[in-house]
N, C-alpha and C positions, 0 to 999 in steps of 0.2 A: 504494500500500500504506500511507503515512504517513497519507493523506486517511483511509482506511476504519477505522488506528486510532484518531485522532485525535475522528472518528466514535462511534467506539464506547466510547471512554471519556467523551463529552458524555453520551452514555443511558444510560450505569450509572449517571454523578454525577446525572444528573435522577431516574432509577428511584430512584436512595436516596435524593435529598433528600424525596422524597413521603413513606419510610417512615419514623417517628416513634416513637422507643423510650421510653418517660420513666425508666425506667432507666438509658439510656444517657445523657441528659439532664440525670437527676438526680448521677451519677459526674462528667462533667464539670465539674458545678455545683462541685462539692464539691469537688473536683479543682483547679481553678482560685480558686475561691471568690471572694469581694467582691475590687474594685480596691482600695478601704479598707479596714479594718475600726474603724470609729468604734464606740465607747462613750459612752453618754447617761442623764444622772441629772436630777430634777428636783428642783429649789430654788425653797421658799416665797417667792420674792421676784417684784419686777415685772422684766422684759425690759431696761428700762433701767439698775434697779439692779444686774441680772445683767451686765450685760456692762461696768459699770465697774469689778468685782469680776473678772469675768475678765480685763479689760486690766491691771488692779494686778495680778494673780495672775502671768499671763502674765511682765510684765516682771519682779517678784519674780524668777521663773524663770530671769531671764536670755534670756528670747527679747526681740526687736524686729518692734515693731508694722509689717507694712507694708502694712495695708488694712484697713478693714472698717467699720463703724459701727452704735450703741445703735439707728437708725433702720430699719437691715435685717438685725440680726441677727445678722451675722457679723465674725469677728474672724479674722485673718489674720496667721500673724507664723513668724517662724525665730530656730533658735539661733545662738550663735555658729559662724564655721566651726572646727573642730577638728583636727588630725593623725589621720589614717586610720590603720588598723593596719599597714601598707606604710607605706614611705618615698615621699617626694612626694604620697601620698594624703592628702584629706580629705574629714573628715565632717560632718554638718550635719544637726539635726531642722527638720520643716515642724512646725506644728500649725495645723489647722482649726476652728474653732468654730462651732459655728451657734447661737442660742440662737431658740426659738418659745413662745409661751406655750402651756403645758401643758392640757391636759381635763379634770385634774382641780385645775386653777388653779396658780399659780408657773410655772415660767418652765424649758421641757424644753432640756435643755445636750448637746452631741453634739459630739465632739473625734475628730478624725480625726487622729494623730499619722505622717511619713513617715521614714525613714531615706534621706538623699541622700548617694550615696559616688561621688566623683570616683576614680577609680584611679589617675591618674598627672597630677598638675596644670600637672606643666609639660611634657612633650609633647604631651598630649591636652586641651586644657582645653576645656571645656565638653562632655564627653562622663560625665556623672554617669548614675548608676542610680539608683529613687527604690523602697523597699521600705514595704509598710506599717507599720508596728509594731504587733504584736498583743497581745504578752504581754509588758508593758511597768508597771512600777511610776510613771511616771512618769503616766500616767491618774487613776490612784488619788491621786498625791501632787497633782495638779493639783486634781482634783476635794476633795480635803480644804483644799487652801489659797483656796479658791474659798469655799468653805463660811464658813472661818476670818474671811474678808474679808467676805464678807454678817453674817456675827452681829458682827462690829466696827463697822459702816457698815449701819447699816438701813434700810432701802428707805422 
């Protein structure tokens, strides 16, 4: 009896994988949404002088560089770790940068920024959750000290 259910719920999960809703598709899209959600501006400058305007900006910032280079584009760095709102908890931003030369020339900038929250650091350590950041000022403050640092230092 276990065999013929077990059966029978492989051909319904087959029978439905075949049928295709893009309604239903498009809900979970939404539902779910991007793993990131990166914001991207493009600046008059060359790649190279982009991203040593992002690294000054960055550390300005208070983040620490730990990868990336003017050669591939990308820039890699975290903030400091901070007191979570819980006790024993903390907190910590990622930021991602990618920078590509633009289509219609300068240099396209794309920041994917994370929220990492450990919940209890010293019973559970290394057990963090890592959240996008969507709606976040710190985009915009990024992207204008960015800006600030190209028109002081020109490519």
């Amino acid at each position: 009896m276990k065999i013929f259910t077990a059966i029978a719920a492989c051909v319904a999960l087959a029978i439905l994988a075949g049928c295709e809703s893009d309604s239903l598709s498009e809900s979970i899209h939404t539902v779910l949404g991007p793993r990131e959600a990166p914001q991207t501006r493009v600046f008059q400058a060359e790649q190279r002088a982009t991203y040593e305007a992002a690294r000054a900006t960055a550390l300005e910032m208070g983040y620490r560089i730990i990868r990336g280079g003017p050669a591939e584009g990308k820039l890699d760095a975290l903030s400091g770790i901070a007191q979570g709102e819980t006790m024993g908890s903390s907190r910590q931003v990622s930021m991602k940068v990618r920078m590509v030369p633009a289509a219609e020339g300068g240099t396209s900038v794309e920041v994917s920024l994370t929220e990492i929250i450990e919940g209890n650091t010293e019973s559970q350590p290394g057990t963090a959750t890592e959240t996008p950041l969507r709606d976040t000022p710190l985009y915009e403050v990024f992207f204008r000290e960015l800006q600030k640092a190209l028109v002081e230092k020109p490519n």
